[in-house]
OpenMM code with the backbone's topology and positions (N, CA, C; nanometers):
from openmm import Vec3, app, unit

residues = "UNK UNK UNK UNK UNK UNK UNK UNK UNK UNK UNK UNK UNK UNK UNK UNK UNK UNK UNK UNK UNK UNK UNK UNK UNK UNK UNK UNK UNK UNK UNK UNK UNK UNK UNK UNK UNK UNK UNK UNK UNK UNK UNK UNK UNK UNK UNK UNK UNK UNK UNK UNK UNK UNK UNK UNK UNK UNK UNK UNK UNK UNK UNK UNK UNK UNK UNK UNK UNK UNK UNK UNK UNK UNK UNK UNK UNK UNK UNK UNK UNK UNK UNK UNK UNK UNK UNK UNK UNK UNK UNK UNK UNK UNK".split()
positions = [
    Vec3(11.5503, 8.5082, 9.7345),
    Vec3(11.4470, 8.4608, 9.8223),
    Vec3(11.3255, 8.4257, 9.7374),
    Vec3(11.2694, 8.3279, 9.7699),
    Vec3(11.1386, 8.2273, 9.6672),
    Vec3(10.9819, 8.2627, 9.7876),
    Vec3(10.9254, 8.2663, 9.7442),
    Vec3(10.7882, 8.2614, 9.8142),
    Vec3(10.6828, 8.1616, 9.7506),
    Vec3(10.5845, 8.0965, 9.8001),
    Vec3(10.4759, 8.0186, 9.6855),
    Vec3(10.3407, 8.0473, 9.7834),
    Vec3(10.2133, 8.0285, 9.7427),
    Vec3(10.0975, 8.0432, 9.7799),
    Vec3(10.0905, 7.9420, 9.8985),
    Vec3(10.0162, 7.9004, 9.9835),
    Vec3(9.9950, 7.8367, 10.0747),
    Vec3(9.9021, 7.7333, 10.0323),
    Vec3(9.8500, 7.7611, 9.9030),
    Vec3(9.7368, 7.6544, 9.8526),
    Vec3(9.8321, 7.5803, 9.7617),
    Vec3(9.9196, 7.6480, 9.7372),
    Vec3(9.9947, 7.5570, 9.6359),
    Vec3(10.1968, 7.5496, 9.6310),
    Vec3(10.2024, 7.5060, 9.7439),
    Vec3(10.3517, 7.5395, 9.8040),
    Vec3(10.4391, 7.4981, 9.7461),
    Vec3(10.4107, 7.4058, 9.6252),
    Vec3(10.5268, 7.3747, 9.5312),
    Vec3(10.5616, 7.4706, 9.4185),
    Vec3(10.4572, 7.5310, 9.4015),
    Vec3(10.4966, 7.6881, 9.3433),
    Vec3(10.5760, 7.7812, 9.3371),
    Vec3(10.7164, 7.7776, 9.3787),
    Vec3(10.7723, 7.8643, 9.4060),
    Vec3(10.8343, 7.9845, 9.3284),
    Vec3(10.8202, 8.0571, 9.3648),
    Vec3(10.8900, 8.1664, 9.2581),
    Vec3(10.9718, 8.3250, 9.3255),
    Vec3(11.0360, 8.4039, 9.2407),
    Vec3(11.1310, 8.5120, 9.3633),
    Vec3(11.0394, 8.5466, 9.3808),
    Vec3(11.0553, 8.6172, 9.5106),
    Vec3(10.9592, 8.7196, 9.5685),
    Vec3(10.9889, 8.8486, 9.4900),
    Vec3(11.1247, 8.8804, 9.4366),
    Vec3(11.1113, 9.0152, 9.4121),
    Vec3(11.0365, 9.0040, 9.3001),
    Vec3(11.0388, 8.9198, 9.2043),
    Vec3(10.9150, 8.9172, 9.0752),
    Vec3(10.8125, 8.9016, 9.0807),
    Vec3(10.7359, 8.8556, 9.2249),
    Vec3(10.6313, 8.8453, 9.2840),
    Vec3(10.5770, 8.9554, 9.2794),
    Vec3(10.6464, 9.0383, 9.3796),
    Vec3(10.6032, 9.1578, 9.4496),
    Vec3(10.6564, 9.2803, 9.3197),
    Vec3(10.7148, 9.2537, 9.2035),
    Vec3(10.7515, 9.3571, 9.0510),
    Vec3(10.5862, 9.3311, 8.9900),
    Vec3(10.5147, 9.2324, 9.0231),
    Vec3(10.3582, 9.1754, 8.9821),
    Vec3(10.2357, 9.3085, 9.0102),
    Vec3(10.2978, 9.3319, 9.1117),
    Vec3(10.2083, 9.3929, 9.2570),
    Vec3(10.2072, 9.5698, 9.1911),
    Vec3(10.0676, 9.6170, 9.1645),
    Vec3(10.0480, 9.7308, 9.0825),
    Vec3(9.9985, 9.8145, 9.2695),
    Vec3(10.0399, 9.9305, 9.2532),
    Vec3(10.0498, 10.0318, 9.3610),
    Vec3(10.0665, 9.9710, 9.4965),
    Vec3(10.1819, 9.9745, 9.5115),
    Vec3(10.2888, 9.9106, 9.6683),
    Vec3(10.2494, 10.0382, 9.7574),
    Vec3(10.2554, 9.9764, 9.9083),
    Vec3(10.2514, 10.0419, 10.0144),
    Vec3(10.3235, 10.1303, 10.0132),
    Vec3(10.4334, 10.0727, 9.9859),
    Vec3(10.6129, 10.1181, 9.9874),
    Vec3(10.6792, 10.1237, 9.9025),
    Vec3(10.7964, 10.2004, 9.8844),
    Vec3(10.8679, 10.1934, 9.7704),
    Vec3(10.9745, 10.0518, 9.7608),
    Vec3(10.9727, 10.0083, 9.6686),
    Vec3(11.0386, 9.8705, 9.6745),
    Vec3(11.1586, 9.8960, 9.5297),
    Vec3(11.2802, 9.8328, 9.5171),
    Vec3(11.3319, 9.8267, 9.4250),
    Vec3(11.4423, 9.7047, 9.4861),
    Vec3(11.4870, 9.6805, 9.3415),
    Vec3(11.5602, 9.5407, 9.2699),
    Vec3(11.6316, 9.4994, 9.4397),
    Vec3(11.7317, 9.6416, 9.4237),
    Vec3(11.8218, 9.5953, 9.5478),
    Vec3(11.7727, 9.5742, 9.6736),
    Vec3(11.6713, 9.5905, 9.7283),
    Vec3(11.5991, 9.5673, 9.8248),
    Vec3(11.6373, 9.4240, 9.8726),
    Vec3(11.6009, 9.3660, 9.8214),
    Vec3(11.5757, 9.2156, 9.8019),
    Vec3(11.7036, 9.1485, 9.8279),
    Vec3(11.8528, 9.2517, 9.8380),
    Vec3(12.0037, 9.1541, 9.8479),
    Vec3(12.0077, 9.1156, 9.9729),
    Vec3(11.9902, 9.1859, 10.0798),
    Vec3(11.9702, 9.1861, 10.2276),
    Vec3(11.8595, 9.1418, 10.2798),
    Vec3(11.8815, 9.0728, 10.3794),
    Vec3(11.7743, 9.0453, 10.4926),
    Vec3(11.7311, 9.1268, 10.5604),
    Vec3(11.8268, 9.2573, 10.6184),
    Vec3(11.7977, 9.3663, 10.7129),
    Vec3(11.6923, 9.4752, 10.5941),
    Vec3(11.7571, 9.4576, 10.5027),
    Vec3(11.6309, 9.5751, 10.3660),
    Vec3(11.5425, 9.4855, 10.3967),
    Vec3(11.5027, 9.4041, 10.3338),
    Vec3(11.3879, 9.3465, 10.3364),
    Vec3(11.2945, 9.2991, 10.4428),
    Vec3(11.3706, 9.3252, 10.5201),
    Vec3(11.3263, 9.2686, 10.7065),
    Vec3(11.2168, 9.4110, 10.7398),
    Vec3(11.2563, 9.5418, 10.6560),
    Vec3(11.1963, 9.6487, 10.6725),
    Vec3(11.1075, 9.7102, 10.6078),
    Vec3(11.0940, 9.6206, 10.4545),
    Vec3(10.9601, 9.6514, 10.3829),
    Vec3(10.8809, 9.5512, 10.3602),
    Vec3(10.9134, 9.4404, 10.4321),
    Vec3(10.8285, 9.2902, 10.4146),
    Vec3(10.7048, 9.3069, 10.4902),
    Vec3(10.7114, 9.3879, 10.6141),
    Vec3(10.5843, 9.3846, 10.6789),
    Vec3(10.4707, 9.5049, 10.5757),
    Vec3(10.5135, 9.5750, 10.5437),
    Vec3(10.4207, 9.6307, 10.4250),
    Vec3(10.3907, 9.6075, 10.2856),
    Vec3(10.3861, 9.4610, 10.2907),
    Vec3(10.4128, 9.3774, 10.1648),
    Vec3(10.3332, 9.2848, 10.1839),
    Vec3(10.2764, 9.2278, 10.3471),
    Vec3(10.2194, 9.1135, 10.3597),
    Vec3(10.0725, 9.1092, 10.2983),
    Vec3(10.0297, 9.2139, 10.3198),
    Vec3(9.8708, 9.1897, 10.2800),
    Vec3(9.8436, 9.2133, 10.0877),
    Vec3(9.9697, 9.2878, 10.0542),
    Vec3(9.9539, 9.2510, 9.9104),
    Vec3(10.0203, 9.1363, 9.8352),
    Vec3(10.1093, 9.0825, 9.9197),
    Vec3(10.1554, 8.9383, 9.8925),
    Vec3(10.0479, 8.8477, 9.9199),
    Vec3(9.9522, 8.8234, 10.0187),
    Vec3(9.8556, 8.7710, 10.0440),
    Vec3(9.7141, 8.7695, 9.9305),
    Vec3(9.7496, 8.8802, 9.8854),
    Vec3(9.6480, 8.9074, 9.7671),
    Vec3(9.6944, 8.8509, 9.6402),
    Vec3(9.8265, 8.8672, 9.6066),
    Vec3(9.8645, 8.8341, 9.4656),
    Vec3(9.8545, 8.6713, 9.5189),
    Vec3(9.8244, 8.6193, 9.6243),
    Vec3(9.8809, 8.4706, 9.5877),
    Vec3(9.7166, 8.3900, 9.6698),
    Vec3(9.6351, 8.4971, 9.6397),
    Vec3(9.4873, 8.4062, 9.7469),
    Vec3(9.5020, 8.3105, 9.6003),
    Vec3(9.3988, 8.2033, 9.6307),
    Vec3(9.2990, 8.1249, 9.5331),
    Vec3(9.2436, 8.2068, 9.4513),
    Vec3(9.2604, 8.1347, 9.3447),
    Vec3(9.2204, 8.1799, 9.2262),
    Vec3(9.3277, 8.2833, 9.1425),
    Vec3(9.4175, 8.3239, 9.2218),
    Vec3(9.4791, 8.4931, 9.1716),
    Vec3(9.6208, 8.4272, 9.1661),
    Vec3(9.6451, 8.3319, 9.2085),
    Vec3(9.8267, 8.3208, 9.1906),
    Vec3(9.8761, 8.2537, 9.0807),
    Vec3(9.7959, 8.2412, 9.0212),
    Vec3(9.8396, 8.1325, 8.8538),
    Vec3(9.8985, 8.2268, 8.7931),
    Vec3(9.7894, 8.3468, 8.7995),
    Vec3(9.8149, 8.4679, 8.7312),
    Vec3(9.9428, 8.5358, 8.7443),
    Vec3(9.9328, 8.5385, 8.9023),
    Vec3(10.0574, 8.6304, 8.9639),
    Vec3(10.1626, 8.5570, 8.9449),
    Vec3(10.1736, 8.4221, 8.9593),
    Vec3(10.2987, 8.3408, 8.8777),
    Vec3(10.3075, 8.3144, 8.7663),
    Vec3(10.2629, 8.3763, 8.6630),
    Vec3(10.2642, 8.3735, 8.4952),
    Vec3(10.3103, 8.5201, 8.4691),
    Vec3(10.2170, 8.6675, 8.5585),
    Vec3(10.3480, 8.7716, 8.5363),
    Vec3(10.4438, 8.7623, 8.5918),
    Vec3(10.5150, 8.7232, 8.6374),
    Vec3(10.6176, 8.7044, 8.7554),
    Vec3(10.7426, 8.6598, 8.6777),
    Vec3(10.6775, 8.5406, 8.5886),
    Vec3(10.7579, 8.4423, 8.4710),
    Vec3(10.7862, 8.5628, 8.3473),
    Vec3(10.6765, 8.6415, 8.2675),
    Vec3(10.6966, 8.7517, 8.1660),
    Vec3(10.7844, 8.8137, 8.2457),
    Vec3(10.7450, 8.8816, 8.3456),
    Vec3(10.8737, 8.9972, 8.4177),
    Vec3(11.0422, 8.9248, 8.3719),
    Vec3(11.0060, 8.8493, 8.4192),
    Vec3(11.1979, 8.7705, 8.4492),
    Vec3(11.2081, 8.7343, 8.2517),
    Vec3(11.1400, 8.6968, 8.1875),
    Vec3(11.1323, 8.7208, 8.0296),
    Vec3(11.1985, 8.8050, 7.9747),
    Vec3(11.1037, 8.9026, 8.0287),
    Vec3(11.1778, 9.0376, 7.9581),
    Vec3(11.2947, 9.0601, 7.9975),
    Vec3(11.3137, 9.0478, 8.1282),
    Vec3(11.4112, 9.1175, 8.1838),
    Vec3(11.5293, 9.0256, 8.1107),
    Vec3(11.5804, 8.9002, 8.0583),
    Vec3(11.6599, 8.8154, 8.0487),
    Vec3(11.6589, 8.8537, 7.9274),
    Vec3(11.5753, 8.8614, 7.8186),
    Vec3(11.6041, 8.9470, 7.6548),
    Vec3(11.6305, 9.0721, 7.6505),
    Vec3(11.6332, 9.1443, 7.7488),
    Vec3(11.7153, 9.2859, 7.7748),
    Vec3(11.8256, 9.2384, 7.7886),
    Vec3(11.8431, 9.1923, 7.8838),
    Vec3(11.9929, 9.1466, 7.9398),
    Vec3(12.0785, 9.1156, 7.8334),
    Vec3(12.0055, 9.0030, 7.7344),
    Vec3(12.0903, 8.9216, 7.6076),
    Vec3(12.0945, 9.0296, 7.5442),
    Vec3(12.0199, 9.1080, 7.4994),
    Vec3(12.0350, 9.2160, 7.4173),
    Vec3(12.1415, 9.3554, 7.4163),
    Vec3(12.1705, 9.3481, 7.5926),
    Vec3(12.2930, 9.4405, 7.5769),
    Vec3(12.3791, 9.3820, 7.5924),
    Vec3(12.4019, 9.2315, 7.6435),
    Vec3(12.5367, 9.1425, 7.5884),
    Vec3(12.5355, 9.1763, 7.4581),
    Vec3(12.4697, 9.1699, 7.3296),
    Vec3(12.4810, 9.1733, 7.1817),
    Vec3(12.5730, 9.2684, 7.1995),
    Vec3(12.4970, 9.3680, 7.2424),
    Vec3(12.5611, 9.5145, 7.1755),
    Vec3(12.7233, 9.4889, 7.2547),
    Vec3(12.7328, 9.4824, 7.3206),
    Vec3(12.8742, 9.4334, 7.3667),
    Vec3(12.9577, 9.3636, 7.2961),
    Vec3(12.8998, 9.2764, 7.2128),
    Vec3(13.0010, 9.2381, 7.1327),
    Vec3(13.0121, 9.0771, 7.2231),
    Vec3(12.9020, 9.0422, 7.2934),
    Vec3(12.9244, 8.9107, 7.3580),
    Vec3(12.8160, 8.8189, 7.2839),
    Vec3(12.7877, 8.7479, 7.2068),
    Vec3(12.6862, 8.6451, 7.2134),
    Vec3(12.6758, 8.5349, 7.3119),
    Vec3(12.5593, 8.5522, 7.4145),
    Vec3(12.5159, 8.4588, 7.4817),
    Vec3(12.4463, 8.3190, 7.4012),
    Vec3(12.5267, 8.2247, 7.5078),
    Vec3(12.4775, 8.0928, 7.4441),
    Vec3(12.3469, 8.0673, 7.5338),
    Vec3(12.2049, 8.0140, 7.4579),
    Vec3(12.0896, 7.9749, 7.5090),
    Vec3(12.0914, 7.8569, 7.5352),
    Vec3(12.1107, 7.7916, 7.6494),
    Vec3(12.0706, 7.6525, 7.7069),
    Vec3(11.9400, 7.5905, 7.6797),
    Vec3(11.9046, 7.4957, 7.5649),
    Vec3(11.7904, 7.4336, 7.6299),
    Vec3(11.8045, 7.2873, 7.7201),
    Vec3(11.7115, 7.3145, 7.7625),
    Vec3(11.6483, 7.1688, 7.8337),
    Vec3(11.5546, 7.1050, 7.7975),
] * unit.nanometer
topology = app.Topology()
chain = topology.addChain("A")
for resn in residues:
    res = topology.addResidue(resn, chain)
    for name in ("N", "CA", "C"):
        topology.addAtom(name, app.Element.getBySymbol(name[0]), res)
């Protein structure tokens, strides 16, 4: 699931890296949350006013630049225990 600011709706980016942005949550939130509609149907309403915050004017460049590091890291972890596996991942550029 993608979310973008309302000032800038071509923005899009996951919500769960959105809301991984978001420093002291209402609620407890984790990865799997986010597979289901019915999970998320149940912590989205305590999410709105800090989703609203990470993405006012002025604040969502930001919140979509950590959002981008989060998914960074997380993808050179990832490659990194393919290594150790004994898999080398091939890097696509574009």
């Amino acid at each position: 699931m993608e979310a973008a600011p309302a000032s800038a709706p071509t923005e899009w980016e996951d919500l769960e890296l959105v809301i991984a942005t978001i420093p002291n949550l209402p609620v407890q939130v984790e990865r799997r949350d986010f597979y289901y509609l019915r999970t998320l149907g149940k912590i989205l309403p305590g999410l709105y006013q800090p989703l609203c915050d990470a993405f006012r004017e002025g604040r969502y460049t930001g919140t979509l630049d950590e959002a981008a590091k989060i998914h960074n890291e997380r993808m050179a972890r990832y490659i990194e225990e393919m290594r150790q596996r004994g898999v080398e991942p091939k890097i696509l550029q574009h």
